[in-house]
N, C-alpha and C positions, 0 to 999 in steps of 0.2 A: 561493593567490590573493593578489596585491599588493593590501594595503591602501593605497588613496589620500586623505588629506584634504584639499580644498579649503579656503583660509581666504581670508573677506574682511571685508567690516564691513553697509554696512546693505541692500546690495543684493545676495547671494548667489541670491537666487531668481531673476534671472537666468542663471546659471550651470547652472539643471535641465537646458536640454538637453542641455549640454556633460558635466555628469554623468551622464546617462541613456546617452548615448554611450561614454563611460570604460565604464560597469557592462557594452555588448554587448562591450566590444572584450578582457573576463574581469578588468576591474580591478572589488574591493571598495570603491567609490566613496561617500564621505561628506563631509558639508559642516560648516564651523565659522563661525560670524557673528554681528553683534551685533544682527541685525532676529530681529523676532519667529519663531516655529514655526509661525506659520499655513499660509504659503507652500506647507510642507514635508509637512505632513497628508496622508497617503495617498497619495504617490508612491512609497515603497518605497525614498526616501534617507534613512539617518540623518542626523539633524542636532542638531548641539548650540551653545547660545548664551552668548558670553561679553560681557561688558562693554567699550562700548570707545568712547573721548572723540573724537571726529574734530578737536577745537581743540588745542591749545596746552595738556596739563593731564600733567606730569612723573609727579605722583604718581597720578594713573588711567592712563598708560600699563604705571608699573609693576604696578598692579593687573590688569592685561590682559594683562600676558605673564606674569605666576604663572597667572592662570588658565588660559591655553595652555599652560604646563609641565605643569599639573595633571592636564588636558586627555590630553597626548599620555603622560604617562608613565602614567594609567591606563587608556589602550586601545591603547596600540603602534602607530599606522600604520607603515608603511614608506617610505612617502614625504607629505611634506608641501608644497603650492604653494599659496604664496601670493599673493592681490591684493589693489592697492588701496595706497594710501600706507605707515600706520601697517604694517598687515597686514605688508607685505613688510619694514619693519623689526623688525617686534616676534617676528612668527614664526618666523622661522630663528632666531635668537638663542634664542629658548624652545624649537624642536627641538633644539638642540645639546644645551643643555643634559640634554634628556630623551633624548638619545641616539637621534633618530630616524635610520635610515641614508638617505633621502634627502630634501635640500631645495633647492625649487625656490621661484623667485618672479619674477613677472612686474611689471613697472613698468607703471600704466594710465595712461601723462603724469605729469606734472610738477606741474600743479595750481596751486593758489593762488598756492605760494612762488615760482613763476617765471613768474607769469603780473603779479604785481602789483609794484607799483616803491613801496609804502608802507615807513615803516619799520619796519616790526614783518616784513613778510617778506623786506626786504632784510637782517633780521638774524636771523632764524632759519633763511638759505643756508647757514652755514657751521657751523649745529649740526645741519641735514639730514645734511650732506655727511660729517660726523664720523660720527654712527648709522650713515651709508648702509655706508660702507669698515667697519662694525664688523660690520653685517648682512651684505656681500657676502664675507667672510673665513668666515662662518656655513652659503652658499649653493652648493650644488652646481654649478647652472645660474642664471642672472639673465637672464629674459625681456626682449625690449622688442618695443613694439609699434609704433612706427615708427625711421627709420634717425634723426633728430634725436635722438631720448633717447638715443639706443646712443653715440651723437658722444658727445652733452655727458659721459655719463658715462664713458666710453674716457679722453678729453679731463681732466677733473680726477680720477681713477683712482680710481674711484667701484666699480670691478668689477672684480675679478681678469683679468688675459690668459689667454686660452682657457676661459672660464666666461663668456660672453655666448651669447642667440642671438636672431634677430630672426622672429616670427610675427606676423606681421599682423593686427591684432585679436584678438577673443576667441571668434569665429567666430559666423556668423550660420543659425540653423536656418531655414528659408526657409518648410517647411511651414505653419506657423502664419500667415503671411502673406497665404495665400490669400481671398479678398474676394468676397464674397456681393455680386451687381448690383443685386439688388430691393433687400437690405439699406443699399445705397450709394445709391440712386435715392429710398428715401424717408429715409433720413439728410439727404440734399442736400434733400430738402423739408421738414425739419422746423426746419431751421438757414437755410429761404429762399433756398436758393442759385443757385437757377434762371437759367439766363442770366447768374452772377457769373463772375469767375475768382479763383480762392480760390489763398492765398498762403499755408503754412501755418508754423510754426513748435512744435516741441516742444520743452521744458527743464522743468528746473527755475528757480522766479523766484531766478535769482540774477544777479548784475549781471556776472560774467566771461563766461557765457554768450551776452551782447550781448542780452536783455530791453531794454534800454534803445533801444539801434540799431535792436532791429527796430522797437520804438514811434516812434521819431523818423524813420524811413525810408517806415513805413506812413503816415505823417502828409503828409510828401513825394511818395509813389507816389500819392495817392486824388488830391490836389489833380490831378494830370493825368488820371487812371484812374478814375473814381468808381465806374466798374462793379466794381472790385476788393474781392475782401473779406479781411483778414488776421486770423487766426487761429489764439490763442496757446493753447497747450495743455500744463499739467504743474501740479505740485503747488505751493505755497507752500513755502518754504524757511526755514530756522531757522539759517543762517548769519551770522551777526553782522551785521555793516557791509557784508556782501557780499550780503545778500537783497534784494531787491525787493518791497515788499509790494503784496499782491492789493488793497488801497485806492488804491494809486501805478498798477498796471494799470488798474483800472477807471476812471479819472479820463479814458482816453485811448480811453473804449469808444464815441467816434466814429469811429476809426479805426479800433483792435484790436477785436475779440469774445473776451473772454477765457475759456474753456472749463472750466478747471481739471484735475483729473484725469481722467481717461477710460479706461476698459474696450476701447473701440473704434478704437484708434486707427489699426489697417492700413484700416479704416471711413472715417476720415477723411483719410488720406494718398492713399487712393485717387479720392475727389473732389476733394483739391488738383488744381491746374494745375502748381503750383513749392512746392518745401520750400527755406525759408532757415533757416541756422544759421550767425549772425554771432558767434560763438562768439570770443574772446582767452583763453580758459585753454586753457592747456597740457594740453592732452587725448591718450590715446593715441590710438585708434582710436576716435572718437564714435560707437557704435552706431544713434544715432538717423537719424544718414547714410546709413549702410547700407541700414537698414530701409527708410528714404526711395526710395533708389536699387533697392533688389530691386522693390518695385512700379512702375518705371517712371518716377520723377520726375526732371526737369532739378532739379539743386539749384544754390545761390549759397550760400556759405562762405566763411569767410577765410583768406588764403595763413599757415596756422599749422601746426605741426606733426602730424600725426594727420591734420587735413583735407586737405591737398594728397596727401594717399594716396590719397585716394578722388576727390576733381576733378582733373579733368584741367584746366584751363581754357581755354576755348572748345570744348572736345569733349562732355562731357559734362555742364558748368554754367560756373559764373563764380565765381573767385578775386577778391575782394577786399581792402584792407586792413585789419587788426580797428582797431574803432573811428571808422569812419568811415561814418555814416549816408547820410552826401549818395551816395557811391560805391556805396553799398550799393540806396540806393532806385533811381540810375542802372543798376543789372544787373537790378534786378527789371523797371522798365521796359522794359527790352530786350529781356530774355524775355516778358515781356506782349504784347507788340507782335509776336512770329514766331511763333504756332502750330506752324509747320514747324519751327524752328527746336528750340522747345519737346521736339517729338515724337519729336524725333530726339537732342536726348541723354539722353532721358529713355530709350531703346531701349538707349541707350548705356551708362548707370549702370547697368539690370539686367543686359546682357550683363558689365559691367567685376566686381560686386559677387558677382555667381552663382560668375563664373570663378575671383576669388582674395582671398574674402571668407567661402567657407562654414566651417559647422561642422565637415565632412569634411576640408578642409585642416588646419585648428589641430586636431584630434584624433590625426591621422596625425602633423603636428609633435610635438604635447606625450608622444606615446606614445613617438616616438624619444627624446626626450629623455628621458622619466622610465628608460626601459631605459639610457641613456648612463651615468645617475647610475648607477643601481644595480648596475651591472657593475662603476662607477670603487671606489665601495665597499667593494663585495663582494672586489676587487682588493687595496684599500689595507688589509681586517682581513687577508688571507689571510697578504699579506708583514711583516706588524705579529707574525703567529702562527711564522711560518715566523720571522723577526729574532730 
């Protein structure tokens, strides 16, 4: 049985379906991450946690790939895939070294560094770009999750030719999606919403994510729409100069309702009208899109890379500029104003998101690949023995 390790940093528990799936399809599927073991309690995945800075910290990266050396030379996987920024740097580099025969790694976006024009990450491009070419000479395979990242990186020769492949997202298990009416009928009366149309938004408060946009858009949409209600839903954030704080939110809770984290969130997507995600980071595949789009939602997003995979614009939501609130609160409008309109690409996003978005897809992908690796391998010791 192929042992497979997942490596990511604080959000691996996401990744259970995708695992649970790995383990039917006969791989010994296990997780590596720097969030806590709660998640992981009584699933039946191993999981183990290592330490890991998501800012700008030399000397705790190296502390994070010894400990994944450590990691992988005392339990041998066979293949190792990595996500997530750091992750896909730091990982293959520490399989190599521990001599795992396959490694794989997938880009989730681009992120901070290419999403902002400061100079602190216009000058840490070209020390990305140096690790990337040191990690991608490390990497079996180097995933991307839309055709923009596969460019940029092709383009400044960030990835070996013939060691790219492109899977769309991280794949979306749909079941858990499913939505209780009675539970959604007195959700919408406990939150008042009777007779609203509710406008929803989930992130994390962080300011690339367009938190701001949507509060300044919401502020613009009511002044026409006052039946409207918009409502912000995720956790506070610990990112520098790039967070939003939940005192900065609530200053604006004539406009927004700011929710904070939530359990129930297919609950609430499901009594939305429209999910916007004004989003400017360089993001792979935004899963919160998706999620959005499998129940049924017309969404508004902006024409960025990752999002225009999933909008079509005018088919199945509206493409915007990132950073621009005035245009933004203009699509919400637009779709507030056509029910019909509404209804129908919201039929649109769950037929688009079902057909080449699911879990099934990127599992049948990642399996072909993880078997490509391990053949090229198993190839490259044979004539090393034979030489």
């Amino acid at each position: 049985m192929v042992k497979l390790w997942l490596v990511g940093s604080t959000d691996v528990r996401f990744r259970l379906p995708l695992l649970n799936a790995l383990r039917e399809r006969g791989y010994d599927a296990g997780a590596v991450g720097s969030e806590s073991e709660t998640a992981f309690a009584g699933t039946g995945i191993p999981y183990w946690r290592f330490s890991l800075n998501r800012w700008v910290s030399p000397w705790s990266d190296l502390r994070s790939r010894r400990q994944l050396y450590e990691l992988f030379r005392a339990h041998r996987p066979d293949i190792v895939h990595a996500f997530d920024t750091k992750p896909a740097i730091l990982a293959p580099l520490a399989a190599r070294d521990a001599a795992v025969p396959g490694t794989v790694a997938t880009i989730t976006g681009l992120g901070y560094l290419f999403s902002s024009r400061s100079p602190l990450a216009l000058s840490l491009r070209p020390v990305f770009r140096f690790l990337q070419r040191r990690a991608a000479a490390a990497t079996g395979v180097t995933i991307f999750q839309n055709p923009d990242d596969r460019a940029y990186f092709r383009r400044h020769r960030l990835v070996r030719p013939g060691r790219d492949a492109l899977v769309l997202g991280s794949g979306i298990d749909f079941t858990p999606l499913q939505v209780d009416g009675a539970a959604v009928g007195r959700l919408r009366r406990e939150l008042s919403l009777e007779g609203r149309l509710v406008v929803t938004m989930i992130s994390r408060l962080v300011a690339q994510k367009g938190v701001r946009d949507f509060i300044h858009a919401a502020a613009l949409v009511r002044q026409q729409r006052p039946d409207s209600v918009f409502l912000l839903i995720g956790p506070a954030s610990s990112e520098g100069r790039g967070a939003v704080s939940s005192r900065e939110v609530e200053r604006s809770a004539r406009d927004v309702r700011y929710l904070g984290p939530r359990s129930d969130v297919s609950d609430l997507l499901a009594l939305s009208d429209l999910f916007v995600l004004p989003t400017y980071l360089r993001e792979g595949i935004p899963r919160v899109l998706l999620e959005a789009a499998a129940l049924g939602l017309p969404l508004v997003t902006t024409d960025t890379p990752g999002c225009k995979e999933i909008v079509r614009d005018g088919w199945n939501g509206l493409l915007v500029p990132p950073q621009d609130p005035r245009r933004l609160a203009a699509a919400v409008l637009r779709l507030l104003a056509s029910p019909d309109e509404r209804k129908l690409m919201g039929s649109r996003s769950r037929t688009h998101v079902t057909g080449n978005f699911s879990l099934e897809y990127v599992v049948r992908a990642y399996t072909e690949i993880y078997e490509h690796v391990l053949r090229e391998t198993s190839a490259t010791v044979a004539a090393r023995a034979v030489g």
